[in-house]
C-alpha positions in Angstrom: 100.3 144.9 95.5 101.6 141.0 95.3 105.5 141.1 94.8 106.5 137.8 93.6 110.3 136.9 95.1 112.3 135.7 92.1 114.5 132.6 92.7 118.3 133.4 91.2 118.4 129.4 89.8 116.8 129.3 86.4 114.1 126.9 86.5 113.0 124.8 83.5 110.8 122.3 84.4 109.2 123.9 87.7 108.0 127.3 88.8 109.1 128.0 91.8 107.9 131.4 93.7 106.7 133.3 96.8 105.4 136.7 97.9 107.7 138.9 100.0 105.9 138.5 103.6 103.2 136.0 102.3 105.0 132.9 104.1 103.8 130.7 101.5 106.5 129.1 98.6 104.9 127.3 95.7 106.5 124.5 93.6 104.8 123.5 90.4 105.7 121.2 88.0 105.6 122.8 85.1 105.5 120.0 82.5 101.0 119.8 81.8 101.8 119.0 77.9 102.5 115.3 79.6 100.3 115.5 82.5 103.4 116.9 84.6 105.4 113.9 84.5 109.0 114.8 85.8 112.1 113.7 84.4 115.3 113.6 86.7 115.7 117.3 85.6 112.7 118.0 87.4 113.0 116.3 90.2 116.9 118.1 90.3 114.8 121.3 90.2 112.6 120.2 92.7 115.4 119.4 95.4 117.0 122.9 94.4 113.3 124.6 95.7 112.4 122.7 98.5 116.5 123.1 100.2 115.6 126.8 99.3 112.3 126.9 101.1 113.8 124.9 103.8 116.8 127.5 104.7 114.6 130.6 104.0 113.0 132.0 107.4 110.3 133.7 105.4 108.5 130.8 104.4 106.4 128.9 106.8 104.8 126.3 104.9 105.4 125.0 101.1 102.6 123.8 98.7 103.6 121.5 96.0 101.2 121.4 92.8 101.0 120.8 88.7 100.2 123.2 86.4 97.2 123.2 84.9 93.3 121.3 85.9 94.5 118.4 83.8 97.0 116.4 86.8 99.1 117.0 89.7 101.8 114.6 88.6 101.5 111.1 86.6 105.1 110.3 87.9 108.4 109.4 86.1 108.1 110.2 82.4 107.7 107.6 80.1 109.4 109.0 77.4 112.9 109.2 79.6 112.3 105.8 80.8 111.3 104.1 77.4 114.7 105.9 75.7 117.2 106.4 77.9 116.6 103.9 81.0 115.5 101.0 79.8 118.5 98.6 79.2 120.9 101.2 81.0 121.3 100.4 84.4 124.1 103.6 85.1 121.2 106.0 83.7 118.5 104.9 85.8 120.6 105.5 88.6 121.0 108.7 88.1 117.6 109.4 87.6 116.9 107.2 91.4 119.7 109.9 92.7 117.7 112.6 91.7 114.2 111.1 92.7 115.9 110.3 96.1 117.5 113.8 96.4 114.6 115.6 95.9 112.2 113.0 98.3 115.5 113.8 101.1 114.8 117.6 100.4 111.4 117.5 100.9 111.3 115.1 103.9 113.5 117.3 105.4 111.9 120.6 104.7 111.4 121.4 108.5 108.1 123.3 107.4 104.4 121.9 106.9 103.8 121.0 103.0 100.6 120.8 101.3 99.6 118.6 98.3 97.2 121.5 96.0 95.7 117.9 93.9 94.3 120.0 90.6 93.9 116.7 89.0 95.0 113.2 87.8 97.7 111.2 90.5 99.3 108.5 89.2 102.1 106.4 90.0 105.0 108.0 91.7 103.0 111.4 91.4 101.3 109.7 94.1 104.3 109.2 96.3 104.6 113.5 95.9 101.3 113.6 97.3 102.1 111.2 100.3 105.7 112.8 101.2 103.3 116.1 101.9 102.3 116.7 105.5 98.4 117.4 104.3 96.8 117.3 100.8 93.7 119.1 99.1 92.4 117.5 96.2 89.5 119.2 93.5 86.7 116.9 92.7 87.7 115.8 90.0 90.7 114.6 90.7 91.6 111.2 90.3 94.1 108.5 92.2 95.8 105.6 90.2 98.7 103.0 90.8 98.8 101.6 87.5 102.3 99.7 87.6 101.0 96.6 87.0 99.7 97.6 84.0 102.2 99.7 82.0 104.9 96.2 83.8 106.4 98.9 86.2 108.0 97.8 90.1 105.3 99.5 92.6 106.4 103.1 93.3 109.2 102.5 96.2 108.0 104.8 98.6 104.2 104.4 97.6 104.2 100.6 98.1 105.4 101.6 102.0 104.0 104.7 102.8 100.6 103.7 101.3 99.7 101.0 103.7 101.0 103.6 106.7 98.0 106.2 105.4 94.9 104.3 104.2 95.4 100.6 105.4 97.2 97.5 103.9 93.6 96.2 102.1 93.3 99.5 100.2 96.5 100.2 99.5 96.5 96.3 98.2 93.8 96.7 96.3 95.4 100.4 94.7 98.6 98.6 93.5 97.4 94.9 92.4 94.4 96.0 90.5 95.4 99.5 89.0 92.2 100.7 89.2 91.7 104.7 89.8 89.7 105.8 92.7 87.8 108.9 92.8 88.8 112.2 95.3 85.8 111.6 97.7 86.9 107.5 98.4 90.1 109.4 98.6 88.7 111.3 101.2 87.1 108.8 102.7 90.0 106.1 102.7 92.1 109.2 104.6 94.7 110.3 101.7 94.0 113.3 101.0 92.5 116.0 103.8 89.6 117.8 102.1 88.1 117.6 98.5 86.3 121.0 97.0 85.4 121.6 93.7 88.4 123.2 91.8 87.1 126.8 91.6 87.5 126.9 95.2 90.9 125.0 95.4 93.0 127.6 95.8 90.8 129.1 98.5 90.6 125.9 100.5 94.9 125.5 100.0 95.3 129.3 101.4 93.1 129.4 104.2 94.9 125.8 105.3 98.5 127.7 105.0 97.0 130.3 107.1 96.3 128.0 109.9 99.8 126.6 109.3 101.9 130.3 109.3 100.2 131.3 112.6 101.3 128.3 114.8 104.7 128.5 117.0 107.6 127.3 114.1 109.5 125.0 116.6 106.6 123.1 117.7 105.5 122.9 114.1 109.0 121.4 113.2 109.1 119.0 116.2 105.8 117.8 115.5 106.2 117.5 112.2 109.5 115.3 112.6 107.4 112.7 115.1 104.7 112.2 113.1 106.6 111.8 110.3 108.7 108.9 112.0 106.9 105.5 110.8 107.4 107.0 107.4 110.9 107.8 107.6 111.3 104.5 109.3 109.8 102.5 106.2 111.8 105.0 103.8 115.7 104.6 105.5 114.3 100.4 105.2 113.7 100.1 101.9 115.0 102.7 99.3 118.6 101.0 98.7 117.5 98.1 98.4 114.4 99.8 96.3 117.2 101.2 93.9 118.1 98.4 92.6 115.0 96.4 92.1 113.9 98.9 90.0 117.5 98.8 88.0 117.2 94.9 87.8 113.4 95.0 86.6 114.2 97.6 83.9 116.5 95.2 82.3 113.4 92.8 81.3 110.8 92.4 79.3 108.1 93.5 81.2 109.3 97.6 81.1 109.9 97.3 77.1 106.6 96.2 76.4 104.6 98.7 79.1 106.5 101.7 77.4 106.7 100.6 73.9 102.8 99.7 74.3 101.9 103.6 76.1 104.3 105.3 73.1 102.9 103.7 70.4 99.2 104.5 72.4 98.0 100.9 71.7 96.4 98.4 74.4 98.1 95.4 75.6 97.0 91.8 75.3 98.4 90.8 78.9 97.4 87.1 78.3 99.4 86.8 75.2 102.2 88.3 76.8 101.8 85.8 80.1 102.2 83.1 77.5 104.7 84.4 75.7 107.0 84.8 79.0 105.7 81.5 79.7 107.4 80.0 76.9 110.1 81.9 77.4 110.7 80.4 80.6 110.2 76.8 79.4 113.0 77.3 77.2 115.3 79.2 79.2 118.0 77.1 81.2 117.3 76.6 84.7 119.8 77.8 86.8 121.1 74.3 88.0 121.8 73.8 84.0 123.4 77.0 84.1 125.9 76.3 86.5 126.5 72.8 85.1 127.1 74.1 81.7 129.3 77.2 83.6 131.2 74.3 85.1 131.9 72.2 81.7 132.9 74.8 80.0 135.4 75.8 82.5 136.7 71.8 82.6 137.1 71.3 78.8 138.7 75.0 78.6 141.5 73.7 81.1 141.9 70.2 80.4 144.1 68.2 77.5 143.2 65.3 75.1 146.0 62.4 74.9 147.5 62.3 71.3 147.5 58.3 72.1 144.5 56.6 72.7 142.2 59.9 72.2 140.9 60.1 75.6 139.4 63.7 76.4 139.1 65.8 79.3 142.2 65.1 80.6 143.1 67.7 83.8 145.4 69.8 82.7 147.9 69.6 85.7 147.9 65.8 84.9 151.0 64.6 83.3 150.8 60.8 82.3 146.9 60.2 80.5 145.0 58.1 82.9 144.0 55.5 80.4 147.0 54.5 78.2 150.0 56.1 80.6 151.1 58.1 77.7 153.2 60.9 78.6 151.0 64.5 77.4 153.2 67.1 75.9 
């Protein structure tokens, strides 16, 4: 008989298990109703799982899934961004800290991890499936960076990891067009490792862990940790600097109208909105004018007028006006 080990944190938005002696932990993200989209309680959740997997010596390898056959992950959820992030640089922070806490957690697991793909990937649910060591995807699973569609920066560690696993060209053409691609081009482009059809899934991701538990632990760790070092190299490069791009760009127009647009389930008109930013833009000061205008304001807020001859703009540290010689009070 199976005996599940129960974890003493109380998990909400994950379920996070493994049989005694099995080897194997399983984190799901337990959110299907919206296609297991994770919020930054999930992805605190997620951190708590993997550090546990990491310091327990009964687990040897660690597959990360969704629940359900709808999606493995669709990536930040869009209700959290659309209420409480967009506009509110301190919030979104938070939620980066807990996206980059649970990414540390997992990069440092010390143990193989497998992707279990039951389904749709998009966005940063992508970058879940390339911080795993191998992936398994069901047929009909499919694979989507659709930022530049719903006016979204490129997922951080997708837009540099990506290029690392199936080549600049393909990972160009993932990001810039948005356009899904199917589990066997993902096969063939090298992200994922296999593709089955998903009755057989969970067969194909168990005997894989079994190949994983019986191989020497240290060697798996230290091989693990070279492979993984173009990776790490391209995530210690970018993710501060990642962190607030992402900050910056929620504070325009481009985030409001991608989330307002998905909530409200209605399509956008992309080349109204080019011209309406256009417009925008015409209007908006330059950032010479800016400064000039900065500038004046500054001059007429510390200068005098003389009470004589009317002259204006008068440095205030002058005492005599330059025109008439009047003394200024």
């Amino acid at each position: 008989m199976r005996v599940t080990w129960k974890p003493v944190y109380e998990y909400t938005d994950i379920l996070y298990e493994h049989a005694e002696g099995e080897g194997i932990a399983r984190v799901t993200i337990n959110r299907p109703s919206v296609y297991n989209a994770y919020t930054d309680q999930t992805l605190r959740e997620m951190a708590t799982a993997f550090r546990d997997s990491a310091s327990d010596d009964g687990v040897a390898v660690l597959v990360l899934t969704g629940a359900g056959d709808r999606a493995f992950s669709s990536g930040g959820d869009v209700q959290q961004h659309s209420e409480e992030h967009i506009g509110n640089p301190r919030a979104l922070r938070e939620w980066m800290k807990a996206l980059i806490e649970a990414h540390t957690a997992l990069r440092q697991l010390g143990k193989p991890s497998i992707a279990r793909i039951n389904g749709m990937v998009a966005g940063g649910g992508n970058e879940w499936n390339l911080a795993c060591d191998l992936a398994i995807a069901a047929d009909h699973a499919k694979f989507i960076q659709a930022e530049t569609k719903v006016g979204l920066l490129a997922a951080a560690c997708g837009a540099h990891w990506l290029p690392l696993v199936i080549g600049e060209r393909r990972a160009r053409e993932m990001f810039l067009t948005g356009e899904p691609i199917s589990a066997n081009k993902a096969l063939l482009w090298g992200l994922v490792n296999d593709v089955v059809p998903y009755k057989e899934l969970d067969k194909a991701v168990d005997a894989l862990c079994l190949k994983l538990i019986d191989r020497f632990p240290e060697s798996t760790r230290y091989a693990r940790e070279q492979l993984s070092f173009w990776k790490d190299l391209a995530w210690d490069a970018m993710i501060k600097e990642a962190n607030e791009w992402l900050v910056a760009h929620f504070l325009g127009e481009e985030p409001l109208e991608g989330m307002t647009s998905l909530g409200d389930k209605r399509e956008i008109d992309y080349r109204a909105f080019r011209t309406k930013a256009g417009m925008a833009r015409e209007v908006r000061p330059t950032t010479s004018e800016i400064v000039v205008n900065t500038i004046d304001q500054e001059v007429r807020s510390t200068s005098r007028s003389c009470y004589s001859c009317g002259a204006e703009d008068i440095p205030s540290s002058f005492s005599y006006c330059g025109v008439c010689g009047t003394r200024l009070v």
